[in-house]
BALOBA-1460 file (C-alpha; in Angstrom, 3 decimals):
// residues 108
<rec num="1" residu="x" x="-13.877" y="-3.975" z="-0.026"/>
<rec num="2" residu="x" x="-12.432" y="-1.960" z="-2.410"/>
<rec num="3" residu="x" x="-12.219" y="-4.444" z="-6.059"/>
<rec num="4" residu="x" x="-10.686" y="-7.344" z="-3.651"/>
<rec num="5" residu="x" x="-12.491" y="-9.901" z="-5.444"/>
<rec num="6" residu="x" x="-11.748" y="-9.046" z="-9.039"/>
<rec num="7" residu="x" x="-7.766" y="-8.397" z="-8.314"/>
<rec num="8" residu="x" x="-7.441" y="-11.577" z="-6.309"/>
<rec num="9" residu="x" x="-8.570" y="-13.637" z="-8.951"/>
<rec num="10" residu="x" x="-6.652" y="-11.576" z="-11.937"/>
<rec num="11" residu="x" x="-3.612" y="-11.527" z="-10.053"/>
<rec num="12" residu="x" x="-3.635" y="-15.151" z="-8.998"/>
<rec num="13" residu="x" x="-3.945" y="-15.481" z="-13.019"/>
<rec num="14" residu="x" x="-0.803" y="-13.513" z="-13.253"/>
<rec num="15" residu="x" x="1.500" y="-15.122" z="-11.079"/>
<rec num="16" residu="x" x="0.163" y="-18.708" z="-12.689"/>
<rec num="17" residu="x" x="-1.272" y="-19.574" z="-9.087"/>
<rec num="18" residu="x" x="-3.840" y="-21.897" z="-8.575"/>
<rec num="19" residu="x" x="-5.988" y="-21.595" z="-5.373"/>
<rec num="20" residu="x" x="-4.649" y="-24.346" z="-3.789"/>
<rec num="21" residu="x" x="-1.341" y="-23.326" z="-4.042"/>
<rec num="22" residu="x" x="-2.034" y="-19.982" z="-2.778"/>
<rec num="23" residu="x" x="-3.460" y="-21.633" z="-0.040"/>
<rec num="24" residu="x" x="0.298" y="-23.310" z="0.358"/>
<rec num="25" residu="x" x="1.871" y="-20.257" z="0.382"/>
<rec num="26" residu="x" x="-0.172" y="-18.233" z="2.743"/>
<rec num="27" residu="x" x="-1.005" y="-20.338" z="5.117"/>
<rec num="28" residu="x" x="-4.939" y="-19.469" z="4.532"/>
<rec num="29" residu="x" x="-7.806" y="-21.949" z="3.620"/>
<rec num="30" residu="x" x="-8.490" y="-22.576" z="0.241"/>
<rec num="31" residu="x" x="-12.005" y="-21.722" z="0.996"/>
<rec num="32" residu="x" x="-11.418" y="-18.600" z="2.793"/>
<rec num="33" residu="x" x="-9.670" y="-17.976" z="-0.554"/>
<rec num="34" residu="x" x="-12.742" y="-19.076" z="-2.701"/>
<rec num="35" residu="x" x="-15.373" y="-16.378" z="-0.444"/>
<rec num="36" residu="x" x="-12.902" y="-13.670" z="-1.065"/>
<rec num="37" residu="x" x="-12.248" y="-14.176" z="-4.708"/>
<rec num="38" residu="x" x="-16.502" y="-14.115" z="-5.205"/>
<rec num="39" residu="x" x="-16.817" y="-11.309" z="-2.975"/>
<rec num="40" residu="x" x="-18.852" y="-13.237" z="0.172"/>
<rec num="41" residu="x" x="-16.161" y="-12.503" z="2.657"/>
<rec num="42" residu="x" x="-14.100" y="-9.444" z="4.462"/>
<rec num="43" residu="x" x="-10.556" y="-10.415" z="5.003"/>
<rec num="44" residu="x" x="-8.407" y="-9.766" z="8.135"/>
<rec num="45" residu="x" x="-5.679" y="-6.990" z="7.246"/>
<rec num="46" residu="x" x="-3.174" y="-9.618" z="7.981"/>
<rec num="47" residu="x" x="-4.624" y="-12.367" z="5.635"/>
<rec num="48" residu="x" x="-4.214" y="-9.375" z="3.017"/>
<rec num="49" residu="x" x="-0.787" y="-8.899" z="3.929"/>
<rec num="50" residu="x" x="-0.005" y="-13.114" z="3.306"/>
<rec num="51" residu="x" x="-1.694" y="-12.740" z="0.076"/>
<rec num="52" residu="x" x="0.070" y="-9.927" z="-1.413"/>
<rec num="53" residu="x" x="3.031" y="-11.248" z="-0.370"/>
<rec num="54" residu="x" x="2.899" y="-14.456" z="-2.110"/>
<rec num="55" residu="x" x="1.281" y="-12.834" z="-5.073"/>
<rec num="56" residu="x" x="4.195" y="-10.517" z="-5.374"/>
<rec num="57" residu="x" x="2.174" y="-7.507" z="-5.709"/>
<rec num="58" residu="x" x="1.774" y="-4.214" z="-2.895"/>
<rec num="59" residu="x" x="-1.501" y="-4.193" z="-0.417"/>
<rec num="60" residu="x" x="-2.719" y="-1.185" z="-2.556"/>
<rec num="61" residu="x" x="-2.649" y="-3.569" z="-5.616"/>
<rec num="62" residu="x" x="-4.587" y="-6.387" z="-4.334"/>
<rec num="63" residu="x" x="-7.227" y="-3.753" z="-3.082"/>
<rec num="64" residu="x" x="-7.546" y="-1.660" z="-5.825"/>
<rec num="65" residu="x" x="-6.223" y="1.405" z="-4.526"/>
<rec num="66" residu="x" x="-4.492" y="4.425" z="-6.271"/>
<rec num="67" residu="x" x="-2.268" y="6.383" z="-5.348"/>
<rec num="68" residu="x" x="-3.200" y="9.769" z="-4.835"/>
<rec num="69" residu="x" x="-1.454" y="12.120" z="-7.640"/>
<rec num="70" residu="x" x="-0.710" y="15.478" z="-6.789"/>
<rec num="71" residu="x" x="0.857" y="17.998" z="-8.542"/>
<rec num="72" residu="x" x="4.023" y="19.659" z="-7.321"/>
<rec num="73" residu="x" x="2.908" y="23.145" z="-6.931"/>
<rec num="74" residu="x" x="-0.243" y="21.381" z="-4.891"/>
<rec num="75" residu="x" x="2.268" y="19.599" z="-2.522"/>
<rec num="76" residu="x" x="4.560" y="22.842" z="-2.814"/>
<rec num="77" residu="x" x="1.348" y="25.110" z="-1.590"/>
<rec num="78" residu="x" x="0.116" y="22.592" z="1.261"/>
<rec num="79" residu="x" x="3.386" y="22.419" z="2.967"/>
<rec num="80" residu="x" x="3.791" y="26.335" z="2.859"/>
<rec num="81" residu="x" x="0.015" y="26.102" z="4.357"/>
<rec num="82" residu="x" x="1.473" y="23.534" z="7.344"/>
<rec num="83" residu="x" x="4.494" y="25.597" z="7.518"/>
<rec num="84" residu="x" x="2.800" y="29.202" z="7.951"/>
<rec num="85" residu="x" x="0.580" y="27.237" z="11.203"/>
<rec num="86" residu="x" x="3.683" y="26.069" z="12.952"/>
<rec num="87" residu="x" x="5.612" y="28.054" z="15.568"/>
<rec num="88" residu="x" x="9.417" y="28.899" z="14.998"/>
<rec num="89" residu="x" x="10.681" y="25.609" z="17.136"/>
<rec num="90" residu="x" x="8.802" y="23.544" z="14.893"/>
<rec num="91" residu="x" x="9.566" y="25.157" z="11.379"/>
<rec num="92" residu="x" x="13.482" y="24.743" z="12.799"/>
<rec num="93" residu="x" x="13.023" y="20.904" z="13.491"/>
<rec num="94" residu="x" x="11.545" y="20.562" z="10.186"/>
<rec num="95" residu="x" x="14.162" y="22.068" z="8.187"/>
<rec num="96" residu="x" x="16.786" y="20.145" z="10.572"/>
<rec num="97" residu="x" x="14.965" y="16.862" z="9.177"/>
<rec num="98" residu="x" x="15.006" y="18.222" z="5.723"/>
<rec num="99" residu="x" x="18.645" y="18.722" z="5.806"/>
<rec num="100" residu="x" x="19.806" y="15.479" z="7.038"/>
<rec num="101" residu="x" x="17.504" y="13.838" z="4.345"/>
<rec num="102" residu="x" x="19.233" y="16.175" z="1.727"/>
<rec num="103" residu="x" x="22.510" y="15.042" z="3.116"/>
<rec num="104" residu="x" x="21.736" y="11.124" z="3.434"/>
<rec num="105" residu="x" x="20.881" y="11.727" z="-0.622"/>
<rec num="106" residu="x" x="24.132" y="13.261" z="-1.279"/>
<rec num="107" residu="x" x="25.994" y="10.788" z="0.395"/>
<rec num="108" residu="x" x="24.581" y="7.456" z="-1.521"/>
């Protein structure tokens, strides 16, 4: 799984947590903790979930996972793409949702 191991154990560093405290905090077995920090087990998605959560860092952190950059004249392109393919109710929903967003912005 994605780096799991390697982030586990060099966030656990970070927040000054020792295994056993994690353990504490999460709810999960300190040697459930000990296979996933060498690699020899696949967590559940909700034991990931626990663990970022007391390690104060995002799912996508823990695992290793970017975010996907994208330019805005890529974005700008795709959604004319996903605009052109839908039919006229659609395209007025869309722009109904797009101006209630624009007007929930204005009013904060």
């Amino acid at each position: 799984m994605n780096d799991l191991n390697a982030n586990l154990s060099r966030i656990m560093i970070r927040e000054g947590l020792r295994p056993a405290q994690l353990a504490r905090l999460t709810g999960v077995q300190k040697s459930t903790l000990s296979q996933l920090a060498s690699g020899r087990s696949e967590p559940r998605s909700s034991t990931i979930v626990k663990l970022a959560g007391a390690l104060q860092c995002t799912t996508d952190e823990l695992l290793g996972v970017k975010a996907l950059e994208v330019s805005r004249p890529v974005l700008v392109f795709e959604i004319a793409q996903m605009v052109h393919e839908m039919g006229v109710e659609d395209v007025a929903a869309a722009h109904d949702a797009v101006s209630e967003i624009h007007e929930k912005g204005q009013s904060e």
